[in-house]
N, CA, C and O atoms as a GROMACS GRO file, in nm:
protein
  472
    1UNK      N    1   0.084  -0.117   0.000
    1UNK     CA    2   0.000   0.000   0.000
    1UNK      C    3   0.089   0.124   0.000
    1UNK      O    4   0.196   0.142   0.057
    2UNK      N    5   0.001   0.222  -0.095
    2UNK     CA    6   0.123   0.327  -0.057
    2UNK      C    7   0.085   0.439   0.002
    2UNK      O    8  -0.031   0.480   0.003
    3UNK      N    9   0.197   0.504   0.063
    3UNK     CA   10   0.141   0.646   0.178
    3UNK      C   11   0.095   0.732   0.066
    3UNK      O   12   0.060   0.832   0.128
    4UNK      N   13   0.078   0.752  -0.034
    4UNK     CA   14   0.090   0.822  -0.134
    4UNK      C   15   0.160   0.929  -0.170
    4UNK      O   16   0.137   0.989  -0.276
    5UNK      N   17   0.272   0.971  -0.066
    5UNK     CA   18   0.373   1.054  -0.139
    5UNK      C   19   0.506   0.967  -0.251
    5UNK      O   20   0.554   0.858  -0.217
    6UNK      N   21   0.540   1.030  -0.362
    6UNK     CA   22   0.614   0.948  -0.443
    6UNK      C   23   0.740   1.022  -0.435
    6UNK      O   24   0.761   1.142  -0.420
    7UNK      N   25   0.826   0.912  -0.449
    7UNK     CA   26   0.951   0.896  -0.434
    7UNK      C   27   1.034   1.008  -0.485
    7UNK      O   28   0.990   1.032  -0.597
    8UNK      N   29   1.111   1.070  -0.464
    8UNK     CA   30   1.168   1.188  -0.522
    8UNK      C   31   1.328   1.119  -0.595
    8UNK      O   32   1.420   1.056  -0.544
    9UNK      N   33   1.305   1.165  -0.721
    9UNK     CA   34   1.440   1.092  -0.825
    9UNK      C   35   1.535   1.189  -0.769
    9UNK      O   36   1.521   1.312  -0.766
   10UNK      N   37   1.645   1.110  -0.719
   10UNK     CA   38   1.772   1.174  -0.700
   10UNK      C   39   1.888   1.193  -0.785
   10UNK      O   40   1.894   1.098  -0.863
   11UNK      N   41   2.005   1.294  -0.807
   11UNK     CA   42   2.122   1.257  -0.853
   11UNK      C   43   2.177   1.158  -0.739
   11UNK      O   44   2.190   1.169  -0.617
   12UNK      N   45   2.213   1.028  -0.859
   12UNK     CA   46   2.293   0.911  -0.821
   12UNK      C   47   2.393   0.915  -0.883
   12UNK      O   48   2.491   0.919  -0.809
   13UNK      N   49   2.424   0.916  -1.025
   13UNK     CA   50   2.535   0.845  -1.092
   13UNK      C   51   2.577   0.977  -1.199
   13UNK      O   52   2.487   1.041  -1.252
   14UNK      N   53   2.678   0.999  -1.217
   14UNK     CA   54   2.692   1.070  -1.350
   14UNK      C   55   2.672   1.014  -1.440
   14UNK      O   56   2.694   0.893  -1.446
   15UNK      N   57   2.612   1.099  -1.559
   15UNK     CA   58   2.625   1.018  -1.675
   15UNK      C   59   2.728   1.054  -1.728
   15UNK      O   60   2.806   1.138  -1.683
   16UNK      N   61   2.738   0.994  -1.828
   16UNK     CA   62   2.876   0.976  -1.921
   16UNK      C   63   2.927   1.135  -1.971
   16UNK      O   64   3.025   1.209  -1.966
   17UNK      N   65   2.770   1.128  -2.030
   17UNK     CA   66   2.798   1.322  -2.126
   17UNK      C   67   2.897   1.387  -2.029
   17UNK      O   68   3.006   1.437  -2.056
   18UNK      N   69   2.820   1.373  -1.874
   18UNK     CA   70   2.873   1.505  -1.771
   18UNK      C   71   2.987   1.559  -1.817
   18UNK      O   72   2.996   1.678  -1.845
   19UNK      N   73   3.117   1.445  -1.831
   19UNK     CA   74   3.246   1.472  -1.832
   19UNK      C   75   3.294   1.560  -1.939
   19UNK      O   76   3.406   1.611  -1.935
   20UNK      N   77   3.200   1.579  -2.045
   20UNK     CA   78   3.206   1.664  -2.145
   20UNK      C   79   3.187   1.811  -2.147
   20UNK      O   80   3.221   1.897  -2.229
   21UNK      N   81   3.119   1.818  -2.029
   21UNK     CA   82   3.069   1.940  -2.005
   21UNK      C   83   3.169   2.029  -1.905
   21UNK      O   84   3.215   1.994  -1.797
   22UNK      N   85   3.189   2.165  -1.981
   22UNK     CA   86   3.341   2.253  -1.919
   22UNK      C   87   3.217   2.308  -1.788
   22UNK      O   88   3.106   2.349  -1.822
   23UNK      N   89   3.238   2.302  -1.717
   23UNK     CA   90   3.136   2.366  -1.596
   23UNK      C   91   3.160   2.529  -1.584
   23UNK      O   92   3.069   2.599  -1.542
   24UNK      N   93   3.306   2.594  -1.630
   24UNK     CA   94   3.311   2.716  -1.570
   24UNK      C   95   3.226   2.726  -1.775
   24UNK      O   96   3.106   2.749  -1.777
   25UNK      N   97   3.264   2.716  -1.851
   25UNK     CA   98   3.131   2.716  -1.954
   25UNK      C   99   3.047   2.772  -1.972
   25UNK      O  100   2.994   2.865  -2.032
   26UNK      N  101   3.034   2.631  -1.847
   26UNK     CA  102   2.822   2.589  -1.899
   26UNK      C  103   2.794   2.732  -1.800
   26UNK      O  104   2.714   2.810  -1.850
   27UNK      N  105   2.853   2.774  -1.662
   27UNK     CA  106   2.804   2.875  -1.609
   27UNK      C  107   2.809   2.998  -1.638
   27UNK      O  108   2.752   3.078  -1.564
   28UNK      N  109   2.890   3.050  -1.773
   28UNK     CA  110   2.893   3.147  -1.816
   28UNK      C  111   2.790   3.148  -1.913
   28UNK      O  112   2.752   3.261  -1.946
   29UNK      N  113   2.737   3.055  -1.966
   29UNK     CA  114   2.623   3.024  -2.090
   29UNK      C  115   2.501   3.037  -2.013
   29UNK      O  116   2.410   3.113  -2.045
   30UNK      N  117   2.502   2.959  -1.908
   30UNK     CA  118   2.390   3.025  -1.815
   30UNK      C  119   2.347   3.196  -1.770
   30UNK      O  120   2.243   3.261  -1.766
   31UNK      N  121   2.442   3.211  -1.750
   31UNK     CA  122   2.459   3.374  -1.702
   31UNK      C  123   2.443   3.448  -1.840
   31UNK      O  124   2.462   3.570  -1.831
   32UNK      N  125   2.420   3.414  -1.936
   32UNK     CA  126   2.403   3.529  -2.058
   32UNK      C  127   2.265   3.474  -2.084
   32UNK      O  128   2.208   3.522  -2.182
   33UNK      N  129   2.210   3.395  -2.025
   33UNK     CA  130   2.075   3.322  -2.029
   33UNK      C  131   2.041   3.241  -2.160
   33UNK      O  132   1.980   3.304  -2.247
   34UNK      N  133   2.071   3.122  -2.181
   34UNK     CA  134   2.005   3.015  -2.247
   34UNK      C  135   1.963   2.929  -2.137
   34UNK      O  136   2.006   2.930  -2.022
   35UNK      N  137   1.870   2.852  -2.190
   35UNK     CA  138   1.771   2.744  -2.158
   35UNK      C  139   1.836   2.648  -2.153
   35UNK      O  140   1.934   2.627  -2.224
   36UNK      N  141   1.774   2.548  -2.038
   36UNK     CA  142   1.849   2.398  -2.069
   36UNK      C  143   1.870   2.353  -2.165
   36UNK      O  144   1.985   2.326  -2.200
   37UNK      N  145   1.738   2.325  -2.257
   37UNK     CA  146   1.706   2.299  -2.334
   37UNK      C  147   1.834   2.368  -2.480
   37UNK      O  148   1.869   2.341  -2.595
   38UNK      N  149   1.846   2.418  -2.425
   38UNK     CA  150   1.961   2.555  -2.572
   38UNK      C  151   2.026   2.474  -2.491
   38UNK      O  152   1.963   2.372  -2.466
   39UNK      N  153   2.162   2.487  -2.427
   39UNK     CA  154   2.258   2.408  -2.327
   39UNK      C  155   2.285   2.241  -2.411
   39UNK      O  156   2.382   2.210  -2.480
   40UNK      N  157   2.150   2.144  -2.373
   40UNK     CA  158   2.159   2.078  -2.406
   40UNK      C  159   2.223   2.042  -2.570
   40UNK      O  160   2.309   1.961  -2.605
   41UNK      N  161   2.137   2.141  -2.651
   41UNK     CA  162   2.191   2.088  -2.779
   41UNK      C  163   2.354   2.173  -2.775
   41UNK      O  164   2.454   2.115  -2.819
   42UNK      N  165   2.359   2.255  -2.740
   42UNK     CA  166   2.517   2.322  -2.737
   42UNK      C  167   2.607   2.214  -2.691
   42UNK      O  168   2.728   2.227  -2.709
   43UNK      N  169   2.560   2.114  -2.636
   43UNK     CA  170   2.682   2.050  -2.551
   43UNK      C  171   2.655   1.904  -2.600
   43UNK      O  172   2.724   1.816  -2.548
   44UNK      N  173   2.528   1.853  -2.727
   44UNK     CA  174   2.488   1.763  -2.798
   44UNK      C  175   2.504   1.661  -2.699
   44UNK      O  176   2.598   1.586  -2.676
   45UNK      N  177   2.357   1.680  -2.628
   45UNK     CA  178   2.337   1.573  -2.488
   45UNK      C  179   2.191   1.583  -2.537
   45UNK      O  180   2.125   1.686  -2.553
   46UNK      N  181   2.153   1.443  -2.558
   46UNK     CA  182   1.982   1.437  -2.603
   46UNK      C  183   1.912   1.514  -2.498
   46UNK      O  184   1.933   1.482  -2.381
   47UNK      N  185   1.799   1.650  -2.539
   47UNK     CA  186   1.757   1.686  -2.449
   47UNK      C  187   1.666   1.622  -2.376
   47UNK      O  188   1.600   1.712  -2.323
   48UNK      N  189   1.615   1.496  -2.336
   48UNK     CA  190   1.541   1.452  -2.274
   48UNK      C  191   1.597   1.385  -2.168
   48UNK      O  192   1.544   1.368  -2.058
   49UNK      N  193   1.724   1.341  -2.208
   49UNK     CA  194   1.790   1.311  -2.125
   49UNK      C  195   1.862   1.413  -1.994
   49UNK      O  196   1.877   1.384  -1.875
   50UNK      N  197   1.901   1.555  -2.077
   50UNK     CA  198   1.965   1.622  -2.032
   50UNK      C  199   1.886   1.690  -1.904
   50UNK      O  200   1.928   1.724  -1.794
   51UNK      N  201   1.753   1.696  -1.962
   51UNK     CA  202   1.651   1.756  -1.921
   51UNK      C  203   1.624   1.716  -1.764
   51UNK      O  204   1.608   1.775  -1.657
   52UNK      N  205   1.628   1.566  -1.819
   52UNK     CA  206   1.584   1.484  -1.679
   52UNK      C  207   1.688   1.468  -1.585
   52UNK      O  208   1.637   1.448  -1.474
   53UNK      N  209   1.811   1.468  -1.580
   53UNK     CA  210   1.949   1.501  -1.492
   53UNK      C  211   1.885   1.641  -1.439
   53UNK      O  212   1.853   1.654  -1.321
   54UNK      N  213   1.871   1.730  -1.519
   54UNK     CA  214   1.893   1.893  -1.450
   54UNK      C  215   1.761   1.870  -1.359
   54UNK      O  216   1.738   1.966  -1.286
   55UNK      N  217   1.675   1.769  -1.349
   55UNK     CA  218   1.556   1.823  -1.281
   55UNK      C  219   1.574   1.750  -1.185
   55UNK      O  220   1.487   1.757  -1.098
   56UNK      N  221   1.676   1.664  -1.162
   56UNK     CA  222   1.666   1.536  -1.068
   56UNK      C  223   1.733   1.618  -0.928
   56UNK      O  224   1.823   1.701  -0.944
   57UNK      N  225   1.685   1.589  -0.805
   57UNK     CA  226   1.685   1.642  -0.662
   57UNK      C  227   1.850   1.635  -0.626
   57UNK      O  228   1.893   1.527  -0.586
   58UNK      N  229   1.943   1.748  -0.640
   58UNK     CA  230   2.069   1.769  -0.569
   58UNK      C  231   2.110   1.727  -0.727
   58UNK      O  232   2.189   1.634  -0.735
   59UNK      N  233   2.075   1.773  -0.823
   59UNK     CA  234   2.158   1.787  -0.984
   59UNK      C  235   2.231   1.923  -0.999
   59UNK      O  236   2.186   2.037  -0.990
   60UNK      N  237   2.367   1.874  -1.026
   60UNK     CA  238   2.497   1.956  -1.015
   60UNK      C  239   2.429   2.012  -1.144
   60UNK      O  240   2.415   2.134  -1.129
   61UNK      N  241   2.383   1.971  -1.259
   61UNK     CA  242   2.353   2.083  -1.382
   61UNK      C  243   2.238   2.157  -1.287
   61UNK      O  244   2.296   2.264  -1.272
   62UNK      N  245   2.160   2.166  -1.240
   62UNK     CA  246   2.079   2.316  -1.194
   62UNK      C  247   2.166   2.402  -1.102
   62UNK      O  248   2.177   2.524  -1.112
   63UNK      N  249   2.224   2.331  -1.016
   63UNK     CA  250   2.317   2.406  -0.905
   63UNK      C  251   2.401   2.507  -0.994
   63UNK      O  252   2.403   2.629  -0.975
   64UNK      N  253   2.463   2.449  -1.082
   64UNK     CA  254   2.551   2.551  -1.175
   64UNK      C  255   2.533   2.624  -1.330
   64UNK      O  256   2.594   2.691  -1.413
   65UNK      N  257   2.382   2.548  -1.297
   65UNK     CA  258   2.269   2.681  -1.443
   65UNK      C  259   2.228   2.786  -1.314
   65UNK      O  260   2.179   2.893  -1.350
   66UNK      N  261   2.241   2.769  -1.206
   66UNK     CA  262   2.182   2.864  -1.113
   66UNK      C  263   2.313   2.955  -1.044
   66UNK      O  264   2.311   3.075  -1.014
   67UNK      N  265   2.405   2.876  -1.033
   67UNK     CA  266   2.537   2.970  -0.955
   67UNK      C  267   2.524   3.048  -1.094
   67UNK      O  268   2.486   3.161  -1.066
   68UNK      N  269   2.543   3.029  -1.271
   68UNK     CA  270   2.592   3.097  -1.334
   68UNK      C  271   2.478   3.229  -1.341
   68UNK      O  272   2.506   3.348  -1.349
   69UNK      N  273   2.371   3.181  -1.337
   69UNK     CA  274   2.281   3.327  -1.359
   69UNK      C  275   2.324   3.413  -1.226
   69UNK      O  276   2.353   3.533  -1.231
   70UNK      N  277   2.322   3.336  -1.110
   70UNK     CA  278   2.347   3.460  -0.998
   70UNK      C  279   2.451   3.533  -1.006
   70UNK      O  280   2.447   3.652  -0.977
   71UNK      N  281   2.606   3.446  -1.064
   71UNK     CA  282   2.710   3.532  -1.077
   71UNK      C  283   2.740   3.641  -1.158
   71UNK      O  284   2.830   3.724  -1.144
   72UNK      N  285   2.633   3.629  -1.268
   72UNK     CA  286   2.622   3.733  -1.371
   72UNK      C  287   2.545   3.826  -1.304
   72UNK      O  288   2.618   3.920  -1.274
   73UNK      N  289   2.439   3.844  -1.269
   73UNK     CA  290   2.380   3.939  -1.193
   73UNK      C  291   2.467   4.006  -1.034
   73UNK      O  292   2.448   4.122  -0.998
   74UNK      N  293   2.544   3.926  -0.970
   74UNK     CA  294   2.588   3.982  -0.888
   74UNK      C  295   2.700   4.086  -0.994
   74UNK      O  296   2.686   4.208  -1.002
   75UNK      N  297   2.784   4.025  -1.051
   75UNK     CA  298   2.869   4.097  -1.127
   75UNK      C  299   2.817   4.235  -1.204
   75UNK      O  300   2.890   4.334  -1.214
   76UNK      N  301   2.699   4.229  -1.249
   76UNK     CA  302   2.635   4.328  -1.299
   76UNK      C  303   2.579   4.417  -1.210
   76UNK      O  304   2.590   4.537  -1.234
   77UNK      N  305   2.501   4.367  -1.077
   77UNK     CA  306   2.497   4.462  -0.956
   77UNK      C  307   2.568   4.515  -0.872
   77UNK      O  308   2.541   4.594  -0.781
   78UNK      N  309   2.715   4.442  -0.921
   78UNK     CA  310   2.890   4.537  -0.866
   78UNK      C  311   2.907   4.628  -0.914
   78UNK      O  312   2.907   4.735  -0.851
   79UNK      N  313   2.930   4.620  -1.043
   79UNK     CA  314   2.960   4.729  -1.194
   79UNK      C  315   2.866   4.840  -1.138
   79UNK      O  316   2.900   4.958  -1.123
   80UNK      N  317   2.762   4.798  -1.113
   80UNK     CA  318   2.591   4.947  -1.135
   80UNK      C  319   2.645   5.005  -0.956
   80UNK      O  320   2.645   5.127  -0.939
   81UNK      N  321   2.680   4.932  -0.858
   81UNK     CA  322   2.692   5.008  -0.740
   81UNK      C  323   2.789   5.093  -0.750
   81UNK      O  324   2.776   5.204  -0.698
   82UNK      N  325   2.959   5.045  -0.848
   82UNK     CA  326   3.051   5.119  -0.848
   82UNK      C  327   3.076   5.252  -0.926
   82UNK      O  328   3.161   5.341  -0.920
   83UNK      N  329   2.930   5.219  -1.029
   83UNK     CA  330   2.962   5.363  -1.072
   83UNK      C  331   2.847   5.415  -1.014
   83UNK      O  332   2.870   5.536  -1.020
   84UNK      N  333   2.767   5.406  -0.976
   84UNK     CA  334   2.640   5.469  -0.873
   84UNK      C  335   2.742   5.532  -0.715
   84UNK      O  336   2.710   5.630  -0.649
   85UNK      N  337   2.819   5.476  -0.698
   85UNK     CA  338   2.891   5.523  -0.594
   85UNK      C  339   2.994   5.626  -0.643
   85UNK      O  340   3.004   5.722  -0.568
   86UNK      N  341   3.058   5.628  -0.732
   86UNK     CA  342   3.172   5.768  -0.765
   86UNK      C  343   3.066   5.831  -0.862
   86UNK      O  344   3.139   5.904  -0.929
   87UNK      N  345   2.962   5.844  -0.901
   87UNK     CA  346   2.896   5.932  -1.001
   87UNK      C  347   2.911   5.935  -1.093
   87UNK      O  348   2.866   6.027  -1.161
   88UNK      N  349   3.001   5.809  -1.157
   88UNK     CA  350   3.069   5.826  -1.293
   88UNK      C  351   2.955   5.783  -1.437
   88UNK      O  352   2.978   5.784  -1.558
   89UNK      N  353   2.828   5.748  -1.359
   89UNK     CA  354   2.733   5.756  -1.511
   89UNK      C  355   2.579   5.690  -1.427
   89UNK      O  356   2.546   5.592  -1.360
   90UNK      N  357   2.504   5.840  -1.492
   90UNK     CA  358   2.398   5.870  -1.377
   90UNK      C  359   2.264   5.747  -1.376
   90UNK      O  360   2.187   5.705  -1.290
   91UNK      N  361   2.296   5.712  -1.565
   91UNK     CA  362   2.181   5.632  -1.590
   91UNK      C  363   2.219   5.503  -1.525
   91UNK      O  364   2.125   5.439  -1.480
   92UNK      N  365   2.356   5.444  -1.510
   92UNK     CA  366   2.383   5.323  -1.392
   92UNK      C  367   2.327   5.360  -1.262
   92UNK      O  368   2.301   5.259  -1.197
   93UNK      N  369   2.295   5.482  -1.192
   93UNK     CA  370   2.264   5.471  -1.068
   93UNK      C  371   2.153   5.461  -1.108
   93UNK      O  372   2.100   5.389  -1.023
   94UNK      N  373   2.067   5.489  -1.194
   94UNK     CA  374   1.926   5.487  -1.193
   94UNK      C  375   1.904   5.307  -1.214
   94UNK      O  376   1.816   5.254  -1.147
   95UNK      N  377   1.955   5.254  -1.273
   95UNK     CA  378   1.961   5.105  -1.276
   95UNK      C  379   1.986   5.033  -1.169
   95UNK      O  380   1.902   4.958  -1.121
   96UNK      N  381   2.107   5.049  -1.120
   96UNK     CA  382   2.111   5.016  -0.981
   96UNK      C  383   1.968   4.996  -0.895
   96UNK      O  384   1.912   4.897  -0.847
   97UNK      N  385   1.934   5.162  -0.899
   97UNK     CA  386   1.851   5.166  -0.766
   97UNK      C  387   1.678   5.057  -0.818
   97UNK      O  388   1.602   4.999  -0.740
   98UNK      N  389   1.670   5.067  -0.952
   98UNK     CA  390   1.609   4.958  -0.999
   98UNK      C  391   1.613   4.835  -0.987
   98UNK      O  392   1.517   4.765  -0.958
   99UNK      N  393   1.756   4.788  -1.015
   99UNK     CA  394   1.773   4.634  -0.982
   99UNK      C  395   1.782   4.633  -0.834
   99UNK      O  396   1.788   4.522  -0.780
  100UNK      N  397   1.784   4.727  -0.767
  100UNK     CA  398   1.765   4.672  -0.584
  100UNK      C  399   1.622   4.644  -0.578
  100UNK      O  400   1.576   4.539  -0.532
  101UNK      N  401   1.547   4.748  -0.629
  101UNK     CA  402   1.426   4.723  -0.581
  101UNK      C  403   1.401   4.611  -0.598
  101UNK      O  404   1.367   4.539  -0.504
  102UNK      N  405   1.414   4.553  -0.759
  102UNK     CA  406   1.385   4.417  -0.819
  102UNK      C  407   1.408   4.305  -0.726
  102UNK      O  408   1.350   4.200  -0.700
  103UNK      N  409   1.530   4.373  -0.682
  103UNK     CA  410   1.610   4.213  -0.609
  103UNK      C  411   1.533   4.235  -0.473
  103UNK      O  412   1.503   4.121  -0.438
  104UNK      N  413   1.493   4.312  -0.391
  104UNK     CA  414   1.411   4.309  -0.262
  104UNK      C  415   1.300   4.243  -0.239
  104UNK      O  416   1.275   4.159  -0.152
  105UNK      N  417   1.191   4.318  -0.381
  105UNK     CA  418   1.065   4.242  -0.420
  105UNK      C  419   1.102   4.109  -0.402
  105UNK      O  420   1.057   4.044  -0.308
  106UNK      N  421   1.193   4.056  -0.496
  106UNK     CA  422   1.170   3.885  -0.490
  106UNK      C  423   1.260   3.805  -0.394
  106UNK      O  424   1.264   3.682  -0.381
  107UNK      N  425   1.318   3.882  -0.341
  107UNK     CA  426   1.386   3.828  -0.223
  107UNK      C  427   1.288   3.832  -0.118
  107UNK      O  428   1.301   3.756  -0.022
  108UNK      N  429   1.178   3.924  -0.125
  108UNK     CA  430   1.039   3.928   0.012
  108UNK      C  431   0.976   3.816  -0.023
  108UNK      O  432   0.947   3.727   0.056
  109UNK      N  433   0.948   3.817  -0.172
  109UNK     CA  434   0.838   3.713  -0.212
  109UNK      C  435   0.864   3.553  -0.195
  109UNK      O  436   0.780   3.464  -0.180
  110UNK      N  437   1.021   3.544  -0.203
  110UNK     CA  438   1.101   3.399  -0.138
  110UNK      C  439   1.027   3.385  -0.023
  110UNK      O  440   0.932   3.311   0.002
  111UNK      N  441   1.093   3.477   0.050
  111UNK     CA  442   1.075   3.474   0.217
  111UNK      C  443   0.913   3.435   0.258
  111UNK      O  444   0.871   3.352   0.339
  112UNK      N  445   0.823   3.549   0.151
  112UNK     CA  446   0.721   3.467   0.303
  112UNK      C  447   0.656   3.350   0.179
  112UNK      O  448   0.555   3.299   0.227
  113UNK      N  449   0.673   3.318   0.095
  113UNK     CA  450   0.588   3.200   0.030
  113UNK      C  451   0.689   3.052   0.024
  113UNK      O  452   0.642   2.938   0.014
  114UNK      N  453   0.822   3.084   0.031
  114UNK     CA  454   0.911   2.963   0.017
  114UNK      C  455   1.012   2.973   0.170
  114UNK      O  456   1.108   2.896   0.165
  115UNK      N  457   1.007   3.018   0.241
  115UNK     CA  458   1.034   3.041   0.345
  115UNK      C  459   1.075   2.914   0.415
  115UNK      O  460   1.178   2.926   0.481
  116UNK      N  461   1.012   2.784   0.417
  116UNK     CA  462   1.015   2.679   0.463
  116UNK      C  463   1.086   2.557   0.360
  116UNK      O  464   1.138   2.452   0.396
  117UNK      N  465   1.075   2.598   0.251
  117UNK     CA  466   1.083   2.501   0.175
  117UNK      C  467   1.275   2.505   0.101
  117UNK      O  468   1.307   2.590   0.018
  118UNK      N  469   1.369   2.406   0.149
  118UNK     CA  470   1.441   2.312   0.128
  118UNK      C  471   1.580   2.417   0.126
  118UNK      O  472   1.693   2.370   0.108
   0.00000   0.00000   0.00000
């Protein structure tokens, strides 16, 4: 009989492709934003396959499709503070103070709806 919660697919094994894949790369390809799906054929890994690794619970491909988008945005919210801080170009501070807001909003909206979760 079952409790009826189902089993959650884990990363177990690498597959073979993995080793093919340059990781500092794939996280820079991430960070200029393509899709798994784009990724996949860039790195000619059947996307169904590829697909189903990146979705699987503690999969090193989301961890580092996700470090690469954050590192691009942190890097881009360095650049916008440093010239928002010496005055050296007004329409970066106006961006800046945009991408904070951006990043607050969904950093609140984490907090109280995912707050608990993993």
């Amino acid at each position: 009989m079952s409790s009826g919660v189902e089993r959650a697919d884990k990363w177990r094994q690498d597959p073979p492709w993995l080793a093919g894949i340059d990781i500092d790369e794939y996280e820079r390809l991430a960070g200029v934003g393509y899709e798994p799906r784009q990724l996949a054929m860039f790195y000619d890994v059947p996307e169904g396959d590829f697909l189903w690794h990146f979705n699987l619970v503690g999969s090193p491909l989301r961890y580092h499709y996700e470090r690469g988008q954050l590192l691009q945005r942190a890097k881009e919210g360095l650049s916008m503070a440093e010239d928002a801080r010496t005055g050296a170009n007004a329409t970066q501070a106006q961006r800046f103070d945009k991408y904070r807001r951006e990043l607050g909003w969904r950093n609140s909206v984490r907090k109280i709806f995912f707050e608990e979760v993993g």
